[in-house]
C-alpha positions as a printed NumPy array, in Angstrom:
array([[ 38.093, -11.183,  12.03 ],
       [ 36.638,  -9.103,   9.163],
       [ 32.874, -10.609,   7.609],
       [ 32.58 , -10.874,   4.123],
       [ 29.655,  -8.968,   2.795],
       [ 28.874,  -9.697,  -0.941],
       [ 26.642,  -6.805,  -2.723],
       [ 23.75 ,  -7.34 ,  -5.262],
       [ 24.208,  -6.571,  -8.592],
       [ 20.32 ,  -5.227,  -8.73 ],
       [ 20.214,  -1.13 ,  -8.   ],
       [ 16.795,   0.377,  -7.991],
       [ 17.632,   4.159, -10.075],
       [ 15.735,   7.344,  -9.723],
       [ 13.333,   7.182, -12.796],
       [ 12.079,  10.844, -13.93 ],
       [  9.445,   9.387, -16.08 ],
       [  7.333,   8.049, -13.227],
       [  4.629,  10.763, -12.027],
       [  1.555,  11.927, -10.496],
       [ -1.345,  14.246, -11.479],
       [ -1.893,  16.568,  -8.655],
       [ -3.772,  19.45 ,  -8.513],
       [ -2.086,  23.033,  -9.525],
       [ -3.372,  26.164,  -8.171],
       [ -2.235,  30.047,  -9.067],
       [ -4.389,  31.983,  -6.869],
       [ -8.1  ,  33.234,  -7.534],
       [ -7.258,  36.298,  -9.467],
       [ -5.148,  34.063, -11.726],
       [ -7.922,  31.26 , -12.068],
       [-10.791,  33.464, -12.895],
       [ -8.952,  34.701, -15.96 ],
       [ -8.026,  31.32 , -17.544],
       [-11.511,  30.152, -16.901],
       [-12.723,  32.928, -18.862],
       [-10.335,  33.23 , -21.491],
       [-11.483,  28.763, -21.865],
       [-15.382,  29.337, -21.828],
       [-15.136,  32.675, -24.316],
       [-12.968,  30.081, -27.086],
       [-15.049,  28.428, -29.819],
       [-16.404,  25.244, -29.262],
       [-14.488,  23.967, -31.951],
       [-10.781,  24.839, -30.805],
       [-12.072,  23.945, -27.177],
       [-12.834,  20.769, -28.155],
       [ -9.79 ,  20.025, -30.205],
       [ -7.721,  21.172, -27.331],
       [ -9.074,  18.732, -25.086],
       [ -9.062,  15.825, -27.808],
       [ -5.413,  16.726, -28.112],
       [ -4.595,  16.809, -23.736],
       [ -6.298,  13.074, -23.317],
       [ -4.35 ,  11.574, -26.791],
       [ -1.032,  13.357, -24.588],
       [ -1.372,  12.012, -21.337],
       [ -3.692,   8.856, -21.508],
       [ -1.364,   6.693, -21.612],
       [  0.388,   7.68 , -18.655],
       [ -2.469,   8.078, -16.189],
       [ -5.076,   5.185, -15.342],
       [ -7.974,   7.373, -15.841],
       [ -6.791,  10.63 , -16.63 ],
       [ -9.98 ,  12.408, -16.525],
       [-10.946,  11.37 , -12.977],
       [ -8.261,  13.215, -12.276],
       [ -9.49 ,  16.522, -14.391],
       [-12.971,  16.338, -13.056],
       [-11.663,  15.96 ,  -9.255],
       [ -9.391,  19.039,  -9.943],
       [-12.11 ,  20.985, -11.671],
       [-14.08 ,  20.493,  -8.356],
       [-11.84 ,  22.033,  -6.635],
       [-12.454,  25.055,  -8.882],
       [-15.853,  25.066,  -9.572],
       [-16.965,  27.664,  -6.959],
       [-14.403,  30.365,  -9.363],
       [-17.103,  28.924, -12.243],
       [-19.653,  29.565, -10.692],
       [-18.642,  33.068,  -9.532],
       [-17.948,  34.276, -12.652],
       [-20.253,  32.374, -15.111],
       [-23.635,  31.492, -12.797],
       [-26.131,  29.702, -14.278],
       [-23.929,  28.962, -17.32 ],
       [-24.41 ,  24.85 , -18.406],
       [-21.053,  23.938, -19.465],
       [-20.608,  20.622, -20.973],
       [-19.238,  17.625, -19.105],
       [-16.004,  17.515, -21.722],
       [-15.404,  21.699, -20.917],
       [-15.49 ,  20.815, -17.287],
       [-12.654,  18.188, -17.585],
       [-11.054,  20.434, -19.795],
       [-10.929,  23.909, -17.042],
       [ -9.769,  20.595, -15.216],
       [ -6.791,  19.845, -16.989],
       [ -5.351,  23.575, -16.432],
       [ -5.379,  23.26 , -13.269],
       [ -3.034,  19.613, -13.347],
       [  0.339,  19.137, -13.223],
       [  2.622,  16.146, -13.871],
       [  4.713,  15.648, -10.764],
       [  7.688,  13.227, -10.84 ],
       [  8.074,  11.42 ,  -7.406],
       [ 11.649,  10.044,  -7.758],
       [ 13.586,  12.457, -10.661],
       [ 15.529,  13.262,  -8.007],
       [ 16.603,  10.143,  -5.728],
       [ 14.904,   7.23 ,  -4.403],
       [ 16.646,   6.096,  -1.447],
       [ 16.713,   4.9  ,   2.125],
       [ 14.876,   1.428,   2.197],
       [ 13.242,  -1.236,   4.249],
       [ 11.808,  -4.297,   3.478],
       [  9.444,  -6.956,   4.794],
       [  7.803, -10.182,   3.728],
       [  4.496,  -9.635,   1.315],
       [  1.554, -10.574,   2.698],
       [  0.995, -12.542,  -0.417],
       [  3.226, -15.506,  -1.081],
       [  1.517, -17.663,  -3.286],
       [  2.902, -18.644,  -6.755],
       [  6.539, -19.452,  -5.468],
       [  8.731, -22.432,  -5.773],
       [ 10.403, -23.746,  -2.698],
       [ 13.17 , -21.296,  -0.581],
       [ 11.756, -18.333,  -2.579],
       [ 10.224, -15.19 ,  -0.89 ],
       [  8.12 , -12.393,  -2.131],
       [  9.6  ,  -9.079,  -0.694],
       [  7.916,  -5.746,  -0.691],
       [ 10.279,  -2.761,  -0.139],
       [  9.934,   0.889,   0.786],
       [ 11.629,   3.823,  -0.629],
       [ 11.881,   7.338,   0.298],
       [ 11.497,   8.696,  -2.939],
       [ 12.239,  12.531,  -3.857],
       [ 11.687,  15.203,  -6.783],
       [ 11.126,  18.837,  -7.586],
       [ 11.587,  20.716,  -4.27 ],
       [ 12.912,  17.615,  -2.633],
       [  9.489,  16.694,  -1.739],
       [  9.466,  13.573,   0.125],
       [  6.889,  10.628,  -0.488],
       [  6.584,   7.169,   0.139],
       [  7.007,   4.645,  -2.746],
       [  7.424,   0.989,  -2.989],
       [  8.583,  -1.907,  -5.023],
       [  8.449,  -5.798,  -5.389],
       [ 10.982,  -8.418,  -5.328],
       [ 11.418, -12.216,  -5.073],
       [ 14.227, -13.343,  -3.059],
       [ 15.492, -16.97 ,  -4.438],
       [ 16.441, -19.933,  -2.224],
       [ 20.31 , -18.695,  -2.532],
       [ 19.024, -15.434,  -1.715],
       [ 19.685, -13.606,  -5.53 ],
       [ 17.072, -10.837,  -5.588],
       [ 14.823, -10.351,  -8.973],
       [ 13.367,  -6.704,  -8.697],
       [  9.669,  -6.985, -10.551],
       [  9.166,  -4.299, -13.25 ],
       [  7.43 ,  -1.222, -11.754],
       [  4.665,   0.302, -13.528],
       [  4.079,   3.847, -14.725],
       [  0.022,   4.049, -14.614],
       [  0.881,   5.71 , -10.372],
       [ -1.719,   6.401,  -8.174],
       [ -2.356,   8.439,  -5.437],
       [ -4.651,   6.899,  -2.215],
       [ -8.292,   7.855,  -1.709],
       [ -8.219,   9.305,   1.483],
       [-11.246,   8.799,   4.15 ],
       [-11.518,  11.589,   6.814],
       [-13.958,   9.617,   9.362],
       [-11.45 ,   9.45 ,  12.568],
       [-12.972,  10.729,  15.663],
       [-10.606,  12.579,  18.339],
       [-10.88 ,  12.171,  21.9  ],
       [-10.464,  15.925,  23.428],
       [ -8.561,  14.453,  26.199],
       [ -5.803,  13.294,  24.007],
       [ -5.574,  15.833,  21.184],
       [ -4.845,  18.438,  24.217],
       [ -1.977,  16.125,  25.369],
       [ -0.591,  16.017,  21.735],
       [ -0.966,  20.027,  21.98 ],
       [  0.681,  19.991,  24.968],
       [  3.482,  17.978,  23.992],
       [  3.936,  20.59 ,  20.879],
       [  4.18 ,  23.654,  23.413],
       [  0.924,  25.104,  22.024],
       [ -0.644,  26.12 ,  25.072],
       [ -1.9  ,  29.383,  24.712],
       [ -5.353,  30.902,  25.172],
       [ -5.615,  31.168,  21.521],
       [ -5.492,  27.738,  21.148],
       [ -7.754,  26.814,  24.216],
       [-10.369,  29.142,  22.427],
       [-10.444,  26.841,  19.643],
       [-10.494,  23.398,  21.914],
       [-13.126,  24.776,  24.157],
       [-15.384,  24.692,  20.951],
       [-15.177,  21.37 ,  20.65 ],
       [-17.111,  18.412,  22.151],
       [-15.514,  15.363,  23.725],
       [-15.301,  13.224,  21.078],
       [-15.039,  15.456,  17.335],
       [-14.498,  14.767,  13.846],
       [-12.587,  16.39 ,  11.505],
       [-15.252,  18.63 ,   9.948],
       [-15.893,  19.73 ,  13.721],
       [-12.022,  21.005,  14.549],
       [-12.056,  22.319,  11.124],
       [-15.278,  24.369,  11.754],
       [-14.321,  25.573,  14.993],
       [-10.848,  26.588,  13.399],
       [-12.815,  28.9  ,  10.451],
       [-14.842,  30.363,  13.299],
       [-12.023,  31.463,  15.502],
       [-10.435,  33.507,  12.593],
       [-13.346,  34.949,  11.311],
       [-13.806,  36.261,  14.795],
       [-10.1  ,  37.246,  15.075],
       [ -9.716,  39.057,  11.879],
       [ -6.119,  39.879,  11.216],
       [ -4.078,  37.231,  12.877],
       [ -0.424,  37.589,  14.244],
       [  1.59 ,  35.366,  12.782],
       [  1.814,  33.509,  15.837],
       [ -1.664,  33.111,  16.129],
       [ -1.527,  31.81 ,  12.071],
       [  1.674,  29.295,  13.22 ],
       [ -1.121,  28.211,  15.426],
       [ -3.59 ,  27.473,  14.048],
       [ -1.641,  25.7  ,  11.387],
       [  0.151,  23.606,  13.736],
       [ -3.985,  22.494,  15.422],
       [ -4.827,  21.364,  11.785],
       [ -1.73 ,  19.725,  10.94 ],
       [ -2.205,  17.642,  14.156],
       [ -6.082,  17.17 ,  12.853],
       [ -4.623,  16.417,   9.512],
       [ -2.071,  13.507,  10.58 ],
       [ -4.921,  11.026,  11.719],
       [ -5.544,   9.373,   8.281],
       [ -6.844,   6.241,   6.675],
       [ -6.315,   5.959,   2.862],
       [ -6.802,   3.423,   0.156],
       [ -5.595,   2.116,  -2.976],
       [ -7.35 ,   0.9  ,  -5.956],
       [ -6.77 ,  -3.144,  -6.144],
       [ -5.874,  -2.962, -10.138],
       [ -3.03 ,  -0.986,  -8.918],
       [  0.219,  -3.022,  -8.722],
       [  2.732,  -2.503,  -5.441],
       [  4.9  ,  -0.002,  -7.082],
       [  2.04 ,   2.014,  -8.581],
       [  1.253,   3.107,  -5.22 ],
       [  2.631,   6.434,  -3.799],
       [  1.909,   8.064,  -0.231],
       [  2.619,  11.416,  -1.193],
       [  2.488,  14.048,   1.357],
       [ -1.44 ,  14.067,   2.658],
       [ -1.629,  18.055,   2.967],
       [ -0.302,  21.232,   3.287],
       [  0.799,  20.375,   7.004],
       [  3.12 ,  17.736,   5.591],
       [  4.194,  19.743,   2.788],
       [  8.025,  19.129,   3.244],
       [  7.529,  15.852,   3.121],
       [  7.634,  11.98 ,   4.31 ],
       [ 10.814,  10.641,   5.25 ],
       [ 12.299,   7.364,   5.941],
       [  9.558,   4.921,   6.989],
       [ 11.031,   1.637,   8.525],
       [  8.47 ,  -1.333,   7.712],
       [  8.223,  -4.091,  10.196],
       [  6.047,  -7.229,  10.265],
       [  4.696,  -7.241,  13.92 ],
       [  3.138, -10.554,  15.609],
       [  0.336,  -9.591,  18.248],
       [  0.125, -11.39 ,  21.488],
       [ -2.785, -14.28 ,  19.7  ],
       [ -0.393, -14.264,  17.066],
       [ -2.109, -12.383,  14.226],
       [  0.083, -10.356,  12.079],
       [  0.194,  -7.077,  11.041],
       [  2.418,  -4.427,   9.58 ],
       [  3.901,  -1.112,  10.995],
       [  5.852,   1.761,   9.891],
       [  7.308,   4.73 ,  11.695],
       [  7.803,   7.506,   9.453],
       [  8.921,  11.388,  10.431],
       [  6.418,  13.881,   8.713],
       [  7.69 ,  17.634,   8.335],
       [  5.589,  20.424,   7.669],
       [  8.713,  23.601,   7.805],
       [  7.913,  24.295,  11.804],
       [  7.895,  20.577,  13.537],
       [  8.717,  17.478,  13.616],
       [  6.225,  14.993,  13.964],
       [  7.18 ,  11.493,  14.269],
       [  3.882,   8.893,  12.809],
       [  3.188,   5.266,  12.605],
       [  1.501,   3.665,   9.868],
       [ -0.692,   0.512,  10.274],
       [ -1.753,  -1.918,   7.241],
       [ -2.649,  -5.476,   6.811],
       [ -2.625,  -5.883,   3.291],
       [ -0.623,  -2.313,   1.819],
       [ -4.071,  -1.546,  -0.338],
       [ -5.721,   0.199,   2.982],
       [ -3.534,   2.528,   5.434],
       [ -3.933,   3.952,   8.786],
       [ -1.7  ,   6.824,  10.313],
       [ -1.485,   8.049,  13.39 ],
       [  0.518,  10.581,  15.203],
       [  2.96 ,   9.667,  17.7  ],
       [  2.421,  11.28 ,  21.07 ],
       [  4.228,  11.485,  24.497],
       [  7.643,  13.188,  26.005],
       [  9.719,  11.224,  23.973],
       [  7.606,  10.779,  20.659],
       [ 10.364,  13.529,  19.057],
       [ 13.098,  13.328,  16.406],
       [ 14.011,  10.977,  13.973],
       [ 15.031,   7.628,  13.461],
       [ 12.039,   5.618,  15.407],
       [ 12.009,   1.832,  15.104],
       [  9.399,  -0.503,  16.465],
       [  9.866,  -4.051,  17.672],
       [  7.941,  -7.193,  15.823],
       [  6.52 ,  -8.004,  19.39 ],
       [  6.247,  -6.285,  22.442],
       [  8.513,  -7.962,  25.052],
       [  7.559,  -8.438,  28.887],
       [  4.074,  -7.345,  28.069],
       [  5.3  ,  -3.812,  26.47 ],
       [  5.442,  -2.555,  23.02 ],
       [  9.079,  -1.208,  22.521],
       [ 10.793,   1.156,  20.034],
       [ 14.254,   2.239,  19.445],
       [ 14.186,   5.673,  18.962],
       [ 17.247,   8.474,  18.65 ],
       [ 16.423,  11.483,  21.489],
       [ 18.532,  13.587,  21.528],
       [ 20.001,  12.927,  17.642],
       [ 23.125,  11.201,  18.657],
       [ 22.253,   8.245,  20.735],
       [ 20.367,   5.059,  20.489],
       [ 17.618,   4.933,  23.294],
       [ 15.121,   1.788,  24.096],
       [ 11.658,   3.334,  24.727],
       [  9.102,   1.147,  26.3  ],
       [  5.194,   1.179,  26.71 ],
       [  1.944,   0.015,  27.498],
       [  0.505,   2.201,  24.549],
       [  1.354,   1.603,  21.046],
       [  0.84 ,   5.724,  20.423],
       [  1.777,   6.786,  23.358],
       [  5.833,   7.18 ,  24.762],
       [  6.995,   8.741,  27.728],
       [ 10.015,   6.763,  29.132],
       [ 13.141,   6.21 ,  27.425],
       [ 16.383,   4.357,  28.212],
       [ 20.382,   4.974,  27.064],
       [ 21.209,   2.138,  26.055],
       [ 24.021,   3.255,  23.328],
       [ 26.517,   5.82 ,  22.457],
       [ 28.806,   6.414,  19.705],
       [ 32.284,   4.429,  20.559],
       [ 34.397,   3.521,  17.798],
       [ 36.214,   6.077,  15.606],
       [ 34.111,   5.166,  12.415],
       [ 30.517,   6.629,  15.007],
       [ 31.796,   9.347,  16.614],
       [ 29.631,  12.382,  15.609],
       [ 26.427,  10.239,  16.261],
       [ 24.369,   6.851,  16.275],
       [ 21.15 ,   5.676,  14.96 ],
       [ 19.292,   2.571,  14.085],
       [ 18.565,   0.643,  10.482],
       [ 15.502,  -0.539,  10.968],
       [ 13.471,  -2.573,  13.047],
       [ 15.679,  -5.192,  15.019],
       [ 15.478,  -8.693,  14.081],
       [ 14.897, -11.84 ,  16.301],
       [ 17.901, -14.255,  16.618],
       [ 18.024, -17.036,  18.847],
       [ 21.221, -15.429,  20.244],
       [ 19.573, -11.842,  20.807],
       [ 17.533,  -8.637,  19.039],
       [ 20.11 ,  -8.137,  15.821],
       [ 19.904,  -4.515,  15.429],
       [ 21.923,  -2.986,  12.174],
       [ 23.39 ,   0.788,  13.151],
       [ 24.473,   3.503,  11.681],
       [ 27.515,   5.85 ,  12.531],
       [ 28.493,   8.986,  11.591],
       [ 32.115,   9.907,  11.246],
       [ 35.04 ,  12.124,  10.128],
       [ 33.993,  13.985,   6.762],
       [ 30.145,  13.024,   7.477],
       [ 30.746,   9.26 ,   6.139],
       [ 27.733,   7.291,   7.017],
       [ 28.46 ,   3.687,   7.827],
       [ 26.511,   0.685,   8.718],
       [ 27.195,  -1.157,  11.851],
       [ 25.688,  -3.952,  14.069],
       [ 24.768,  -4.983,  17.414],
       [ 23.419,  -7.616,  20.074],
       [ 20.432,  -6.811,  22.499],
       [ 19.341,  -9.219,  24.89 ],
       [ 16.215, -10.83 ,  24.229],
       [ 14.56 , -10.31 ,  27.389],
       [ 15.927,  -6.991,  28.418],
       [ 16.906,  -4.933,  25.235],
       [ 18.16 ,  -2.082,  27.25 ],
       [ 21.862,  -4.37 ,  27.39 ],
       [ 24.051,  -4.816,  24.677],
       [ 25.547,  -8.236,  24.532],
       [ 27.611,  -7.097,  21.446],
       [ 29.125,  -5.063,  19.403],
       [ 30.872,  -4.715,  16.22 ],
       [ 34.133,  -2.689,  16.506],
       [ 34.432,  -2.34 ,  12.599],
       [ 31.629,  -0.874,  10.386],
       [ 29.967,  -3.772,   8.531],
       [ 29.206,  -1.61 ,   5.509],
       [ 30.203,   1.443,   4.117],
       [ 30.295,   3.483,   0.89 ],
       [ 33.   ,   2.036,  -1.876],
       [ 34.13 ,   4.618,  -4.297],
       [ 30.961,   3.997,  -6.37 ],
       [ 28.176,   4.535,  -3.644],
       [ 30.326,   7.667,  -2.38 ],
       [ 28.856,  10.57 ,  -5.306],
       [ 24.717,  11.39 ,  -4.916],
       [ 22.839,  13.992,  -3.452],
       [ 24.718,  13.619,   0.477],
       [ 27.665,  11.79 ,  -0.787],
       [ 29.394,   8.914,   1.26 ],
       [ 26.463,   7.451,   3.053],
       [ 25.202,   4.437,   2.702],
       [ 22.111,   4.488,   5.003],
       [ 18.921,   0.977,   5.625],
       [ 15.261,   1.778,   7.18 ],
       [ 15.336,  -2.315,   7.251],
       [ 16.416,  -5.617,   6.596],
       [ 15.066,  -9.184,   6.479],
       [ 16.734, -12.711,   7.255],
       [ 16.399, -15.354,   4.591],
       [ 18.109, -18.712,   4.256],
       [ 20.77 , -18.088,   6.513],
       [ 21.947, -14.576,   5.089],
       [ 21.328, -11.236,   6.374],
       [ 19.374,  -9.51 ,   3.368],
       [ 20.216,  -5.257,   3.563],
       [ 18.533,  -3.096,   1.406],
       [ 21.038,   0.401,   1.347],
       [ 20.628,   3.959,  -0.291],
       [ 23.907,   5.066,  -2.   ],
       [ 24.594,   8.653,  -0.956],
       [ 20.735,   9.41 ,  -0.959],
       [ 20.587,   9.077,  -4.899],
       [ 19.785,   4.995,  -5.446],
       [ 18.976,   2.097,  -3.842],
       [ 21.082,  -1.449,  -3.541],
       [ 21.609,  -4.812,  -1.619],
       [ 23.711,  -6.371,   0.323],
       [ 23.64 ,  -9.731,   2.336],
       [ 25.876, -11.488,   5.129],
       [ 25.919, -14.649,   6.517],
       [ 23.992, -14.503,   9.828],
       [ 25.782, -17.042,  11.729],
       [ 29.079, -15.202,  11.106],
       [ 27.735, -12.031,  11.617],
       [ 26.301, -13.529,  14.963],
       [ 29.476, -15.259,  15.831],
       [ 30.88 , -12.127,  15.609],
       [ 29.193,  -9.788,  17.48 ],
       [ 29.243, -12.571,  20.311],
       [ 33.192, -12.398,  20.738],
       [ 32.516,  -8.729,  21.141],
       [ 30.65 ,  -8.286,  24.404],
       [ 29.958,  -4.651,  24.889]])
């Protein structure tokens, strides 16, 4: 028996005209001369310069000269340096300010691999309607990798309306006030290989309990003793502030709308990029609510696989993943913890599914096979879509398989619901894969979920096209169930 799966005719496209102001920087030597070259022009063509950059790009910023003055801040010592003393007026500041912006577009490139959960807020909707929120990966220049989201309201026959995103984007305001325990930044270390006196020279600096300033401090001091540093000693150190780095907590601005919000790679350590969160709504054990995402941050050396926590997707908290098996790709968390445990499906060894269990939301260090590719559609390797989904017939976990010619392809199974280490079925035949117009984007024929949702009845998927756009597709769950039950693995 072959399921029918209809697709929606709603496709979120790349949109090149959606961007960010971020800071640009081209070295001191470079600075110091267009700061000079702006202070030594008349006040006159200053001025109209300036009048001329905010009638420009206004209108596609919300407050475009927050975003000068915070970039001139992070110039203002090369000001200083070269013109002490000197009073510049507040509209010459935001001015020096606006040379060092640039206009980055998040998605000209692709936006792609989804998930989606239920919005916190679900007022203002008539009866069988739900408010989604969904996650993109969303590239551009460089194939930077951020995290980007839009809205959608799911009617009672389950036809998706995709709300209008807005242009006025926004990066977070990021708050560095985590405090490390020593004791478990060392594991984390440990866990990355770094284990060298160098890097116990740093630790040793630092008290039990630290802030960020404090590893950052003891970092500075370590190379200004050092001098010249090998480049081992520099992967290092890089690799000790990255791990400082990942522990985050940022916020948006409530006049921003869901798809004005961007998690763009925090710093340098991330620099290659956030890929493929996969959003689940998770129920505590007094039955509070609150949402999770795994996500895999890259900085061009490692791998480091992060969760993010929020309640509300205005306020944000990531943490790094640690433990033996808190490695690779393709993590998915549970929306409960089952016997007592938090669990995650996770992907090892990068070509089979594995159930990972634990007392310790951050922490993983046991991990069980519990599937291998099979079927000739899987063969090169497995991996999960998302977060698996609780059926009164099992965990409902959407796969995907990797076969001849690289074709991704979307498959399904059954996990028991009270030991999700065995499969209670399996679908033989891929329940979705790339027709002849999902097969051309930037990997072609994939299509590829970081999520779905259940909603009257029907299986709601979310699916990049060939890492280029975004679509939907939705099956019956009771067939799809049905199914997978005449299959016993």
């Amino acid at each position: 028996m072959k399921i029918k799966i209809e697709r929606e005719t709603s496709i979120i496209f790349p949109n090149n005209n959606r961007v960010i102001a971020r800071f640009f920087f081209i070295g001191e030597e470079r600075a110091e001369k267009v700061i000079d070259k702006i202070l030594k022009f008349s006040e006159i063509k200053a001025r109209n310069q300036f009048n001329q950059i905010l009638r420009e790009f206004s209108l596609r910023h919300r407050s475009i000269s927050k975003l000068f003055q915070k970039h001139y801040n992070n110039v203002k010592y090369i000001v200083e340096k070269i013109h002490p003393g000197n009073n510049i007026p507040e509209w010459c500041k935001l001015l020096i300010g606006s040379y060092f912006t640039m206009e980055y577009a998040i998605e000209s490139a692709a936006i792609f691999n989804p998930s989606v959960v239920e919005d916190p807020d679900q007022s203002g909707l008539s009866e069988g309607e739900m408010r989604l929120i969904i996650s993109l990966r969303a590239t551009g220049e460089g194939h930077i990798s951020s995290l980007i989201f839009r809205g959608a309201v799911l009617s009672k026959d389950n036809k998706i309306t995709l709300a209008e995103p807005g242009n006025m984007i926004d990066e977070a305001i990021r708050i560095k006030d985590h405090l490390y325990k020593k004791e478990s930044f060392i594991s984390k270390l440990k866990n990355m290989k770094l284990t060298s006196d160098f890097c116990s020279n740093i630790i040793e600096k630092l008290p039990s309990n630290f802030s960020y300033d404090e590893i950052r401090s003891a970092v500075l001091d370590v190379k200004e003793h050092e001098g010249s540093l090998s480049l081992e000693k520099e992967k290092s150190i890089n690799e000790i502030e990255w791990l400082a780095e990942s522990y985050t907590e940022i916020k948006f601005s409530f006049d921003t709308d869901i798809s004005e919000r961007v998690i763009f790679p925090i710093s340098k350590f991330e620099k290659n990029g956030i890929e493929d969160a996969r959003f689940v709504k998770f129920t505590k054990d007094n039955g509070d609510t609150v949402f999770f995402a795994t996500y895999t941050a890259y900085d061009g050396y490692t791998v480091l696989p992060k969760l993010i926590k929020t309640k509300d997707f205005y306020t944000f908290k990531i943490f790094p993943l640690r433990g033996k098996f808190a490695t690779n790709k393709n993590l998915a968390l549970f929306p409960r913890k089952i016997n007592g445990k938090y669990a995650m499906l996770s992907r090892i060894d990068g070509i089979n599914n594995y159930l990972m269990l634990s007392d310790n939301l951050y922490e993983w260090n046991n991990a069980t096979l519990i599937e291998e590719p099979k079927y000739l559609w899987e063969l090169m390797q497995i991996g999960n879509g998302g977060s698996p989904i609780e059926t009164d017939k099992g965990w409902l976990l959407i796969t995907h398989g990797v076969g001849p010619v690289r074709k991704y392809c979307l498959g399904a199974c059954l996990l028991d619901l009270d030991d999700p280490t065995k499969i209670t079925g399996r679908l033989k035949e891929p329940l979705l894969l790339p027709d002849e117009k999902e097969r051309a984007g930037y990997v072609p024929n994939v299509v590829y979920t970081c999520g779905t949702i259940v909603h009257n009845h029907e299986l709601i998927i979310p699916y990049a096209m060939s890492d280029y756009a975004s679509g939907f597709a939705k099956v019956n769950l009771d067939q799809l169930l049905d199914l997978l039950t005449e299959n016993p693995s």
